[in-house]
Biopython code that builds the backbone (N, CA, C, O; Angstrom):
import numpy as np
from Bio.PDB.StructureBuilder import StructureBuilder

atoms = [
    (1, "UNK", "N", (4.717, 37.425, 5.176)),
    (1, "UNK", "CA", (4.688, 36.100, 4.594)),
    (1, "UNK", "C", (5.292, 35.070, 5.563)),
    (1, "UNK", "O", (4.702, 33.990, 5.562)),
    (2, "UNK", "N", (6.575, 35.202, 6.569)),
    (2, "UNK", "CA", (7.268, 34.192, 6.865)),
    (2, "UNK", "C", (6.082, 33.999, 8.391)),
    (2, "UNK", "O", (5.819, 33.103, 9.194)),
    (3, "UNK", "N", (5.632, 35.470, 8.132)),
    (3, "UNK", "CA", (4.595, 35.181, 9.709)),
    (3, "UNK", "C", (3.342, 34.512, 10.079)),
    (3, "UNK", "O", (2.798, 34.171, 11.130)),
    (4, "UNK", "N", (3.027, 34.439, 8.528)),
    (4, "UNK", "CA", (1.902, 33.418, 8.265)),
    (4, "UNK", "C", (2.398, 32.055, 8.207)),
    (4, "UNK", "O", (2.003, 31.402, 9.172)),
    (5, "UNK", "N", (3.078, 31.455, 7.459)),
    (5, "UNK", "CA", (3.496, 30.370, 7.560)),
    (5, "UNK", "C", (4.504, 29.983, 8.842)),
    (5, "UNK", "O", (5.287, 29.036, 8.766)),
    (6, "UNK", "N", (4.393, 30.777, 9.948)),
    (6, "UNK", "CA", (5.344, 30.543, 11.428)),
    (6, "UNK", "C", (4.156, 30.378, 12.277)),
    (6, "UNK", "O", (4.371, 29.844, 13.365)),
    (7, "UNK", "N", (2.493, 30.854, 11.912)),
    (7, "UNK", "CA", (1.713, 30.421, 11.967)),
    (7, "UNK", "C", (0.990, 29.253, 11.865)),
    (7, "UNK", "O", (0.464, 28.535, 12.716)),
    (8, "UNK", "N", (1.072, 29.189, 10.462)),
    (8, "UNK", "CA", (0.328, 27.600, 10.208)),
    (8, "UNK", "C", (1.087, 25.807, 10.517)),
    (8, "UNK", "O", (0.615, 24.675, 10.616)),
    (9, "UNK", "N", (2.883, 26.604, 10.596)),
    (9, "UNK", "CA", (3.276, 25.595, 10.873)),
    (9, "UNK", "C", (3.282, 25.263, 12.803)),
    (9, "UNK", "O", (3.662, 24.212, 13.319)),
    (10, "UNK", "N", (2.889, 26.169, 13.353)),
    (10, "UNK", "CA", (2.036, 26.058, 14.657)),
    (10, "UNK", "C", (1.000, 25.364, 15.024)),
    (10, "UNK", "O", (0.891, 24.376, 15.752)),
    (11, "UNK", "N", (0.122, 26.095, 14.342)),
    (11, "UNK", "CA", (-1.297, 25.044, 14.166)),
    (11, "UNK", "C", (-1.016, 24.058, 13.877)),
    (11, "UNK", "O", (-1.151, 23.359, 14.882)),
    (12, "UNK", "N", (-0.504, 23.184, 12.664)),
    (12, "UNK", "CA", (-0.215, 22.047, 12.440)),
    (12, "UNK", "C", (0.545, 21.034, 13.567)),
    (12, "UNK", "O", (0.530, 19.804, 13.513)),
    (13, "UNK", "N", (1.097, 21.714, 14.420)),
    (13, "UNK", "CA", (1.970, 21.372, 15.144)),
    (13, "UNK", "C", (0.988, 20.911, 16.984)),
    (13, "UNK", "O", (1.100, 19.996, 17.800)),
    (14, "UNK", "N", (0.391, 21.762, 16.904)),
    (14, "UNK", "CA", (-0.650, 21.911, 18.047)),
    (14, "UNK", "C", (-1.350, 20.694, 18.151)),
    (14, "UNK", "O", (-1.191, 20.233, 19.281)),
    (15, "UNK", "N", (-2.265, 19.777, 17.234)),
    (15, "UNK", "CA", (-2.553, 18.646, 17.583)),
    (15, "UNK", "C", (-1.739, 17.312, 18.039)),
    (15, "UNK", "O", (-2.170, 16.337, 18.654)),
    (16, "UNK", "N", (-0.633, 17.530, 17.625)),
    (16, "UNK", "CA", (0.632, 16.559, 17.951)),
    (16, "UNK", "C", (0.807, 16.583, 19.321)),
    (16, "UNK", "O", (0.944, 15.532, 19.947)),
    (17, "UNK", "N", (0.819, 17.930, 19.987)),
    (17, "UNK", "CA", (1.392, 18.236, 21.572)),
    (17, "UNK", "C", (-0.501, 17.516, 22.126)),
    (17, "UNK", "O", (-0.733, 16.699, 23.016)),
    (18, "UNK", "N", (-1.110, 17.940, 21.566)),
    (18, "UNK", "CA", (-2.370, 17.747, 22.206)),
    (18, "UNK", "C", (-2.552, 16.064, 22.229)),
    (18, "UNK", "O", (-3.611, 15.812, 22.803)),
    (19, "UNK", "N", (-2.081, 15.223, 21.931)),
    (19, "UNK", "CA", (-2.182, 13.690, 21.731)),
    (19, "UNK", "C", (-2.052, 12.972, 23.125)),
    (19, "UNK", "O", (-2.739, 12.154, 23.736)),
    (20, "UNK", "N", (-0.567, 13.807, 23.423)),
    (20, "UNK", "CA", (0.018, 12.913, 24.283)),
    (20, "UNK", "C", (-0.495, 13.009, 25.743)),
    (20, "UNK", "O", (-0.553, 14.010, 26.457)),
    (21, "UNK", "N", (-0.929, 11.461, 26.073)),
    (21, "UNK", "CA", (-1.335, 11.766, 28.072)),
    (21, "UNK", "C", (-0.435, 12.429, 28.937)),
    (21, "UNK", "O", (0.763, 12.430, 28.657)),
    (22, "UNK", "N", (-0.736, 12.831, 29.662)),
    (22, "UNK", "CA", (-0.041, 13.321, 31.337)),
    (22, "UNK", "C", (0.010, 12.532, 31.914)),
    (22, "UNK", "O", (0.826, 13.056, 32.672)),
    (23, "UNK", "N", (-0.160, 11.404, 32.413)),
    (23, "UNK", "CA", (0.011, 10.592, 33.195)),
    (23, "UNK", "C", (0.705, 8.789, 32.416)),
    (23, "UNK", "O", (0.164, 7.687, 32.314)),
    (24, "UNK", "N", (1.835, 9.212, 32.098)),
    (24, "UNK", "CA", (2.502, 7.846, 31.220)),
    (24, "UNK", "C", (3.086, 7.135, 32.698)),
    (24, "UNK", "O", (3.268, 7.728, 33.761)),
    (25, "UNK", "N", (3.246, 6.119, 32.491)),
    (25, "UNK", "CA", (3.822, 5.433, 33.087)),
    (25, "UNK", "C", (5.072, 3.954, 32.455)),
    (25, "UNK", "O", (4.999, 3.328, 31.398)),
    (26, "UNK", "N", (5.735, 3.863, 33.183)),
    (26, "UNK", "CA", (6.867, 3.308, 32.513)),
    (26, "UNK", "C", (6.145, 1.748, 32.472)),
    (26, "UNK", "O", (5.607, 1.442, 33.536)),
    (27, "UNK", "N", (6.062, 0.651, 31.296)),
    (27, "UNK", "CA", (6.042, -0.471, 31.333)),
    (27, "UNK", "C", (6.784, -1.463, 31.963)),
    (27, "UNK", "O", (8.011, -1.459, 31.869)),
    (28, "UNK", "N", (6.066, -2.484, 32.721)),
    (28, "UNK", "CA", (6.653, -3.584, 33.356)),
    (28, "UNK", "C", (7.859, -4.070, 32.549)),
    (28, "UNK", "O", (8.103, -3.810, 31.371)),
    (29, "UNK", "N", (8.868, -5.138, 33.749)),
    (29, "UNK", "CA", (9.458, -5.748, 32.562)),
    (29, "UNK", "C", (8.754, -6.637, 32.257)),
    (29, "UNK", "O", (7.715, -6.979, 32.821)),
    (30, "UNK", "N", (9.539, -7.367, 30.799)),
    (30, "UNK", "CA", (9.435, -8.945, 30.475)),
    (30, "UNK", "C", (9.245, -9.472, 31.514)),
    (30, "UNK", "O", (9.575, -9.031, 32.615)),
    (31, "UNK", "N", (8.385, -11.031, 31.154)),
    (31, "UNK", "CA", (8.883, -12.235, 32.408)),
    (31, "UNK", "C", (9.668, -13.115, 31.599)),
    (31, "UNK", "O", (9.737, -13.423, 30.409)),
    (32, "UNK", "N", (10.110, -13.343, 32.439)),
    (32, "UNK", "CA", (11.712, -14.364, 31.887)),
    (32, "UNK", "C", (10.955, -15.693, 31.040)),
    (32, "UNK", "O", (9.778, -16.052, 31.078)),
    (33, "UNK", "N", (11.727, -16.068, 30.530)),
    (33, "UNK", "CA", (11.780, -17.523, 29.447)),
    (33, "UNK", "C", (11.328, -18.396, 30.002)),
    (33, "UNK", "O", (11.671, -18.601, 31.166)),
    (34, "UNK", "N", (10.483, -19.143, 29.423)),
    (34, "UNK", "CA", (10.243, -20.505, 29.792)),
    (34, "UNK", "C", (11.075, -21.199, 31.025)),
    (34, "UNK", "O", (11.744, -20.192, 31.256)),
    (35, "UNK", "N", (11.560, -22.167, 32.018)),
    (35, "UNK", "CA", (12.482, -23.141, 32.086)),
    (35, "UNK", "C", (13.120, -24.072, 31.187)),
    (35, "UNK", "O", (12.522, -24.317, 30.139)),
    (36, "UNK", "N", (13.668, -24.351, 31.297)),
    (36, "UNK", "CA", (14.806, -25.039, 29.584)),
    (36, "UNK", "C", (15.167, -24.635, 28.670)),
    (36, "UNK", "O", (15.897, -25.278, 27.917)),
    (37, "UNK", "N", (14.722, -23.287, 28.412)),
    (37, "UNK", "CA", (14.679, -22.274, 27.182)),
    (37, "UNK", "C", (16.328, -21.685, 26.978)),
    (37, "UNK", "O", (16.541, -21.563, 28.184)),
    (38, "UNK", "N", (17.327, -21.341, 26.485)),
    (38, "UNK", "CA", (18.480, -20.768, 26.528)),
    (38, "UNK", "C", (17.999, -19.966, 25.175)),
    (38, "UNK", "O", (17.279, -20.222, 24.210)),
    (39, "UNK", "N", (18.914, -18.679, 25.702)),
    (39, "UNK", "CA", (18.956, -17.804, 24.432)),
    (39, "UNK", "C", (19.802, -18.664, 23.059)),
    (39, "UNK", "O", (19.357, -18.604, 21.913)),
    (40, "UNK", "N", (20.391, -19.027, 23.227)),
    (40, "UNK", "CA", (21.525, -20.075, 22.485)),
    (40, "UNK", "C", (20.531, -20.867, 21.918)),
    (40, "UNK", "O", (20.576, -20.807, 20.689)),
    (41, "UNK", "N", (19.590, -21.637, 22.379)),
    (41, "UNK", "CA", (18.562, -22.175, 21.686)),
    (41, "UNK", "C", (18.146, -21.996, 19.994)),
    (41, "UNK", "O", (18.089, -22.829, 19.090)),
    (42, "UNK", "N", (17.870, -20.399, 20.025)),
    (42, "UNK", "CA", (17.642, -20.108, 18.610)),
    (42, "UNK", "C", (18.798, -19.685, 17.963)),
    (42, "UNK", "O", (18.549, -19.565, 16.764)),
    (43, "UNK", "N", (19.912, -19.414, 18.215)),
    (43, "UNK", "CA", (20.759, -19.104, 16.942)),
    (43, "UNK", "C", (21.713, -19.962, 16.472)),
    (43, "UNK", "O", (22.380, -20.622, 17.268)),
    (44, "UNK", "N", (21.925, -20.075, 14.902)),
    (44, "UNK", "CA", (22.173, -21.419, 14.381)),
    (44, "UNK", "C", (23.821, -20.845, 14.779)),
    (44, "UNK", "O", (24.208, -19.800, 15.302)),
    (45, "UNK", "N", (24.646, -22.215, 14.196)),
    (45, "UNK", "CA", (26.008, -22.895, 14.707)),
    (45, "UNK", "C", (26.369, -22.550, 13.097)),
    (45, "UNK", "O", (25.951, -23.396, 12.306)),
    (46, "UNK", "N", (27.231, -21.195, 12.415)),
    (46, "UNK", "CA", (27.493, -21.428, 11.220)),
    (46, "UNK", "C", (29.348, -21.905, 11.086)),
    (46, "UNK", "O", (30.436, -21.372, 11.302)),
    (47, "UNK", "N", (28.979, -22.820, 10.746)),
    (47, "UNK", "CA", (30.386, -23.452, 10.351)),
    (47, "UNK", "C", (30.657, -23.282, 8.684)),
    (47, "UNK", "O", (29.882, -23.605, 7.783)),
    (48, "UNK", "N", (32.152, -22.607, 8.547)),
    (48, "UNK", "CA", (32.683, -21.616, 6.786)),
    (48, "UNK", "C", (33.276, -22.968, 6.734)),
    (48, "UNK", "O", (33.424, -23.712, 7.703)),
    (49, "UNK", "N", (33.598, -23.211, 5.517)),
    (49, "UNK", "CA", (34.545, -24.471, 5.252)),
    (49, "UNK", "C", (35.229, -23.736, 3.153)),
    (49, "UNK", "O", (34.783, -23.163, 2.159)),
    (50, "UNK", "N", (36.132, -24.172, 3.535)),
    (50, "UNK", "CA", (36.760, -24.024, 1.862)),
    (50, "UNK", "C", (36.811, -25.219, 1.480)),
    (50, "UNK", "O", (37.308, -26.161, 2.098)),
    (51, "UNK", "N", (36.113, -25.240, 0.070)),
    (51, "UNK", "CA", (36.143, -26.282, -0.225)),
    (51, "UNK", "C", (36.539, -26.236, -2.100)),
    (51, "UNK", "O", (35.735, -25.777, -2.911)),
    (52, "UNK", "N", (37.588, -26.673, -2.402)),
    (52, "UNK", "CA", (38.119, -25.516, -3.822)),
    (52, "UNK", "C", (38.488, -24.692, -3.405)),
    (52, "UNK", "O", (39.297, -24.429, -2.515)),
    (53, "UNK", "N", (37.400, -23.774, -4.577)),
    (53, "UNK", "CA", (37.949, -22.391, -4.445)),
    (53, "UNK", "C", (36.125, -21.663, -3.948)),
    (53, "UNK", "O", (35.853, -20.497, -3.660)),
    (54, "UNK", "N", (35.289, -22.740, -4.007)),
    (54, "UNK", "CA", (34.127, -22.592, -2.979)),
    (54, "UNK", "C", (33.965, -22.412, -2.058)),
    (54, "UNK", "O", (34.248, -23.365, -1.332)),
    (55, "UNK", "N", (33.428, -21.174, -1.350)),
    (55, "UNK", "CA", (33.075, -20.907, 0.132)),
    (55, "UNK", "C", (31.470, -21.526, 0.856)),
    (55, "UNK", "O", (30.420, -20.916, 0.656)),
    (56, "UNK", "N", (31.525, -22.572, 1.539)),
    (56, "UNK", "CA", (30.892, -23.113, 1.741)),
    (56, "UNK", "C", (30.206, -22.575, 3.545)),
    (56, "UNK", "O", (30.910, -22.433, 4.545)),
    (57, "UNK", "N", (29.101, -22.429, 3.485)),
    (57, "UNK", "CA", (28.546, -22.312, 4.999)),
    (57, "UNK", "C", (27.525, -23.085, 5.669)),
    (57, "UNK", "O", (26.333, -23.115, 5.362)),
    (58, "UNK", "N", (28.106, -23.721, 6.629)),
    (58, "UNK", "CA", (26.618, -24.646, 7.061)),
    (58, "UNK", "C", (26.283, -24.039, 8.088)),
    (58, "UNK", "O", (26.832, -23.444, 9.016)),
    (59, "UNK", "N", (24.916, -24.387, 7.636)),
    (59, "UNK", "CA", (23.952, -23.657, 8.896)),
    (59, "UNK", "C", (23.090, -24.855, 10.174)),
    (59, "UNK", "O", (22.010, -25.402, 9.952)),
    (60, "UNK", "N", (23.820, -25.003, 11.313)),
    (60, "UNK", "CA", (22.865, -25.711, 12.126)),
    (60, "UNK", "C", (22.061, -26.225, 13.397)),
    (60, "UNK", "O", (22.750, -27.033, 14.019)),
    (61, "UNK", "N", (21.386, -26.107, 13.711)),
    (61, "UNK", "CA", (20.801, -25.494, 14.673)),
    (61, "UNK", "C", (20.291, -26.742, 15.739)),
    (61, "UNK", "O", (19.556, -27.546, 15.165)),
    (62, "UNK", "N", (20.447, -26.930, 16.626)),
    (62, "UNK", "CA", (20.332, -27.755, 17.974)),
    (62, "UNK", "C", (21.344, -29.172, 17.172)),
    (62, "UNK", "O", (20.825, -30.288, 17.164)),
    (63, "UNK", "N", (22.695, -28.989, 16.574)),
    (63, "UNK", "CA", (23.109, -30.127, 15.755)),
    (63, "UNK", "C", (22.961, -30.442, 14.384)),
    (63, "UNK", "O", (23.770, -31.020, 13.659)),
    (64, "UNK", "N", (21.728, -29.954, 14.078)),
    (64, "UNK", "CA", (21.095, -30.509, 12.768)),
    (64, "UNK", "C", (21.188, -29.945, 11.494)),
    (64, "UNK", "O", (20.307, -29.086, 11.489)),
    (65, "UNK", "N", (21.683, -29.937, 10.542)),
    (65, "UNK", "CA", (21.959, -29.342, 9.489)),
    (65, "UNK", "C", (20.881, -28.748, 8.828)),
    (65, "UNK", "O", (20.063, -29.668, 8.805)),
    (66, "UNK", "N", (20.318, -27.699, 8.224)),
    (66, "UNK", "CA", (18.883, -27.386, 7.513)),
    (66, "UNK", "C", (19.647, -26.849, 6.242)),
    (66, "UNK", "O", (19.290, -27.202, 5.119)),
    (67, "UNK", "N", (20.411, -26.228, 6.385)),
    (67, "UNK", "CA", (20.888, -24.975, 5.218)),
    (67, "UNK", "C", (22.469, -24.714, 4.961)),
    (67, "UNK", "O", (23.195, -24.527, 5.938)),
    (68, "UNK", "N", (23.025, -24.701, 3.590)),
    (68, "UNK", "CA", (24.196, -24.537, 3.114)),
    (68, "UNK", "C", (24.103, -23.553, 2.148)),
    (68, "UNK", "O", (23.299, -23.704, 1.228)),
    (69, "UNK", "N", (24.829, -22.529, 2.215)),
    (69, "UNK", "CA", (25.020, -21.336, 1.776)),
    (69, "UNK", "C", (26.434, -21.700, 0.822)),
    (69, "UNK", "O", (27.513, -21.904, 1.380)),
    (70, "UNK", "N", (26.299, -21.747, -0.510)),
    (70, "UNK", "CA", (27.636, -21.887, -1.203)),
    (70, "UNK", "C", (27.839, -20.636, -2.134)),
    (70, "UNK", "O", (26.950, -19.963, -2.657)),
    (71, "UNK", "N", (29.276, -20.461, -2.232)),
    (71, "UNK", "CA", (29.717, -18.854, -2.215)),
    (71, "UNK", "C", (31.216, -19.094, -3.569)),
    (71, "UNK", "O", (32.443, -19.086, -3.471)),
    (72, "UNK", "N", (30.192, -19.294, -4.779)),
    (72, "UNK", "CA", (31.610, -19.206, -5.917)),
    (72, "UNK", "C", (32.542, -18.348, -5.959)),
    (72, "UNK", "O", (32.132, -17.193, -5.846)),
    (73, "UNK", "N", (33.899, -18.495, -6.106)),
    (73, "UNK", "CA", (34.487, -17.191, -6.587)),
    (73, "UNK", "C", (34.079, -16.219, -7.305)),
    (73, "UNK", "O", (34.064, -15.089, -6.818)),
    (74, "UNK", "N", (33.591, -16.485, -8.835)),
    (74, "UNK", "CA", (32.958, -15.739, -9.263)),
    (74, "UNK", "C", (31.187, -16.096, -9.659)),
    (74, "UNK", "O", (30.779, -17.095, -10.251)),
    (75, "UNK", "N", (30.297, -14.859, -9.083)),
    (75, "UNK", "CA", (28.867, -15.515, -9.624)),
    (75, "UNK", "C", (28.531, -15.291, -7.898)),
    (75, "UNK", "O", (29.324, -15.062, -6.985)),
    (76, "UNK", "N", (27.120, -15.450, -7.873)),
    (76, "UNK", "CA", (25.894, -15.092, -7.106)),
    (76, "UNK", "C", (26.301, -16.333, -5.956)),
    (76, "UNK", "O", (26.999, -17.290, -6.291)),
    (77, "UNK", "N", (25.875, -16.201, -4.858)),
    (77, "UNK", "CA", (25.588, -17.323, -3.893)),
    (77, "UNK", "C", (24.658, -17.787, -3.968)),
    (77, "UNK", "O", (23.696, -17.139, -4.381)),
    (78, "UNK", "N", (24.523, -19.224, -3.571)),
    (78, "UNK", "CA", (23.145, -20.013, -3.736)),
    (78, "UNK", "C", (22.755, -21.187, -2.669)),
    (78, "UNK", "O", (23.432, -22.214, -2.615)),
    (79, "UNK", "N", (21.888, -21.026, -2.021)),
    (79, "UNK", "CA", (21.313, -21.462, -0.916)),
    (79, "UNK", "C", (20.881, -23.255, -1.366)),
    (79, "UNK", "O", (20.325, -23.443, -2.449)),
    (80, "UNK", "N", (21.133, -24.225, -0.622)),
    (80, "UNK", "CA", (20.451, -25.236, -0.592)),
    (80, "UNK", "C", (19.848, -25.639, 0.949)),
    (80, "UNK", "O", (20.420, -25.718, 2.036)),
    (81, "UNK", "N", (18.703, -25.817, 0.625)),
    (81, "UNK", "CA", (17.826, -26.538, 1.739)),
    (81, "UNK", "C", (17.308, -27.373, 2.312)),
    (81, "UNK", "O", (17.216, -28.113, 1.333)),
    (82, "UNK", "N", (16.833, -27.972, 3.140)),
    (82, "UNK", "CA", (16.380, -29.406, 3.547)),
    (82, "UNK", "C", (15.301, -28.922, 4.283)),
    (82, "UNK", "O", (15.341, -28.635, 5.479)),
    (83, "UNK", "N", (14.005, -28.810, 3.292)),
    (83, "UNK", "CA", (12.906, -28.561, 3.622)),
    (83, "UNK", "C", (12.037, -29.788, 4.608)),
    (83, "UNK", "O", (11.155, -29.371, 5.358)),
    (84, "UNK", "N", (12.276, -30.991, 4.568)),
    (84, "UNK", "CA", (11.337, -31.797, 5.119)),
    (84, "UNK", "C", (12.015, -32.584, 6.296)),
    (84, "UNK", "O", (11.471, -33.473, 6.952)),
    (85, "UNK", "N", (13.764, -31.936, 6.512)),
    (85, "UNK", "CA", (14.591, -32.601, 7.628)),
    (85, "UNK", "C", (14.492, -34.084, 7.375)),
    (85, "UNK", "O", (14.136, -34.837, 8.282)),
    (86, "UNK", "N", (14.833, -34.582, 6.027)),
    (86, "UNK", "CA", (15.356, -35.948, 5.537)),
    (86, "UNK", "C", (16.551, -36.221, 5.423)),
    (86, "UNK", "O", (17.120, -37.217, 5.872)),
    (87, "UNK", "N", (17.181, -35.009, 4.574)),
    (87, "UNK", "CA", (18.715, -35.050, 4.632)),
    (87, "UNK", "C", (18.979, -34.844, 3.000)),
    (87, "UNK", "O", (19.989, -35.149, 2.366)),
    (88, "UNK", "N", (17.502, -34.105, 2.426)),
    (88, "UNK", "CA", (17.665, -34.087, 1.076)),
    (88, "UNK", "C", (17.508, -32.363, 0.766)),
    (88, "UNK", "O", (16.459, -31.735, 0.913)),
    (89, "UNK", "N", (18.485, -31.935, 0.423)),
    (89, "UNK", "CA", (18.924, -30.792, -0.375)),
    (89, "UNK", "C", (18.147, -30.551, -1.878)),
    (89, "UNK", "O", (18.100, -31.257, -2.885)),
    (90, "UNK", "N", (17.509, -29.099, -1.523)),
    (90, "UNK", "CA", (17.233, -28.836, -2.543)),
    (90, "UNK", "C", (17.563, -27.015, -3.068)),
    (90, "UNK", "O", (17.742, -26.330, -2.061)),
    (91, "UNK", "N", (17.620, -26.543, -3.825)),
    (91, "UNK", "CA", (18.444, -25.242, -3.962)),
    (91, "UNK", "C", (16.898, -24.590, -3.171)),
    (91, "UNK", "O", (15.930, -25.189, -2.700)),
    (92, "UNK", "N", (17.185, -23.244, -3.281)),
    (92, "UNK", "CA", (16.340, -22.303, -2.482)),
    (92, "UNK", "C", (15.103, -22.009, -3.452)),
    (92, "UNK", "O", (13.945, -22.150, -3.060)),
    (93, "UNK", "N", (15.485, -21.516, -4.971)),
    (93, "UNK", "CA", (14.548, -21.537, -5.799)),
    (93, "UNK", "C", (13.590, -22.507, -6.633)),
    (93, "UNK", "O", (12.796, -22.332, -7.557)),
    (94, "UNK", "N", (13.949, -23.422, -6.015)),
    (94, "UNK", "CA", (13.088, -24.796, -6.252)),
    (94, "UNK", "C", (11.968, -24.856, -4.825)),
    (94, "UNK", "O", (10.740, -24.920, -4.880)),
    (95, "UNK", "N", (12.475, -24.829, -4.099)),
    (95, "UNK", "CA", (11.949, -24.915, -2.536)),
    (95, "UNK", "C", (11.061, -23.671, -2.868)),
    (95, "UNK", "O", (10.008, -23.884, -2.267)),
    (96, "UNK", "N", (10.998, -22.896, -3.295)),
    (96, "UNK", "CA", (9.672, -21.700, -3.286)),
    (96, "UNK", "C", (8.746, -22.304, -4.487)),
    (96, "UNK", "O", (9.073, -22.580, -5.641)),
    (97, "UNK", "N", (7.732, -22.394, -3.964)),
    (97, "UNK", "CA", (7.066, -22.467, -5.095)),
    (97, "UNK", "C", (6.071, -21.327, -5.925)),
    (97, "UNK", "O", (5.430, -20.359, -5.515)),
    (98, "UNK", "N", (6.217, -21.788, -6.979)),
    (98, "UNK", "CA", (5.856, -20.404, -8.042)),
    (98, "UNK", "C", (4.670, -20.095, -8.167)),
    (98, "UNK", "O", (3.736, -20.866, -8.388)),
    (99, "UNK", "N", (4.623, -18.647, -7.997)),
    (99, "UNK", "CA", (2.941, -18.041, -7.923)),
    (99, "UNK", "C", (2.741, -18.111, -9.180)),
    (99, "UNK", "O", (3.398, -17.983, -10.213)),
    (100, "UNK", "N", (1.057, -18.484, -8.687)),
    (100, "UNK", "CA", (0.470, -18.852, -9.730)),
    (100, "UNK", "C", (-1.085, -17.851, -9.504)),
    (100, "UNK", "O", (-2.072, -18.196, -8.855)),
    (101, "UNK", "N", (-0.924, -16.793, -10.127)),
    (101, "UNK", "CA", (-1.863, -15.728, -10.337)),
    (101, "UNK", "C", (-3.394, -16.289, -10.858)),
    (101, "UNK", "O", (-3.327, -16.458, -12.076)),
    (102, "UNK", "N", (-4.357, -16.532, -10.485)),
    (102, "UNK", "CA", (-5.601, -16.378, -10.735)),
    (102, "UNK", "C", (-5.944, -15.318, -11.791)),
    (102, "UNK", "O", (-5.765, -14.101, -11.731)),
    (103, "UNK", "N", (-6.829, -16.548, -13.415)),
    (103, "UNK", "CA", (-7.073, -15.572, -13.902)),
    (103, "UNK", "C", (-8.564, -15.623, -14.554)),
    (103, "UNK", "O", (-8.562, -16.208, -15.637)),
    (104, "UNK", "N", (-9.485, -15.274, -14.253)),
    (104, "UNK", "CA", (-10.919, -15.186, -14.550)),
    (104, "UNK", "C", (-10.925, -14.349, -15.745)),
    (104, "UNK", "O", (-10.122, -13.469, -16.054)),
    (105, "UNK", "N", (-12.072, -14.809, -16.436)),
    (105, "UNK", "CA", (-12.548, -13.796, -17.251)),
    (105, "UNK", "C", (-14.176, -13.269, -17.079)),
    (105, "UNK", "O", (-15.327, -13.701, -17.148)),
    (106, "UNK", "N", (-13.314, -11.864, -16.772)),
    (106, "UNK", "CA", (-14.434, -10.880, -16.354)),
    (106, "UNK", "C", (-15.816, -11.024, -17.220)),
    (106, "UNK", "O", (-16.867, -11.556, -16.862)),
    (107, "UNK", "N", (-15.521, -10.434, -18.385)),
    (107, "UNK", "CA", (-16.280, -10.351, -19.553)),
    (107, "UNK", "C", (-15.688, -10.242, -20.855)),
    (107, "UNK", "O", (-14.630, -9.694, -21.162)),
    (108, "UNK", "N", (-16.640, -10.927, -21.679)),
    (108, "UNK", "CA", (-16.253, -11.375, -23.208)),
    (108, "UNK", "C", (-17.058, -10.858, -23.864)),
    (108, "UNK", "O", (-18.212, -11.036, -23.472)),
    (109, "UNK", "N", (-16.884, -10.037, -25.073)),
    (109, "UNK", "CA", (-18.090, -9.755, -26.231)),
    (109, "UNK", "C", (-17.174, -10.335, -27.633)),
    (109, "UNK", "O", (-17.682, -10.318, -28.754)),
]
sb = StructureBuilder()
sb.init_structure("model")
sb.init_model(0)
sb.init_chain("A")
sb.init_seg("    ")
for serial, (resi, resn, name, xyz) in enumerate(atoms, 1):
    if name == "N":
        sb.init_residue(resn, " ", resi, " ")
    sb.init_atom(name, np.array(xyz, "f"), 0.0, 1.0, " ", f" {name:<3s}", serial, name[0])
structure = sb.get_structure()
């Protein structure tokens, strides 16, 4: 019994080894970034602030404020956003807007 299945888990095993080329070769590197580009570029500037007993986080990126992360003592955190870069805040679940499922009718008797 264990010699049959020391078998089949062979076979099974045999197309896997059979996949791979003989002749791999290692990939080039990357080419470097743009000019003007800094890695620093993309990651935002988060500044914590206490404010109460509220933990407050701003999020902002080349200067500019987009996102505040507020953090109650007790209760869920809740995101506000500035979707259109006006300077107007709106919570996160407002800013998504709600699917709205398509609904046909197939057939009626």
């Amino acid at each position: 019994m264990h010699r049959k299945l020391l078998i089949l888990a062979l076979a099974c095993a045999l197309p896997a080894f059979a996949q791979q080329p003989a002749d791999l070769q290692p990939l080039p590197e990357p080419p470097p970034p743009p000019p003007g580009m800094a890695d620093g570029d993309f990651e935002p500037e988060v500044t914590i602030v206490k404010r109460g007993e509220d933990t407050v986080e701003e999020y902002r990126l080349k200067g500019r404020l987009y996102m505040v992360k507020v953090t109650p003592p007790h209760g869920t955190p809740y995101y506000l956003i500035d979707q259109k870069g006006n300077g107007q805040f709106v919570r996160a679940q407002e800013a998504v807007p709600t699917l709205s499922v398509p609904m046909w009718v197939i057939r009626s008797w």
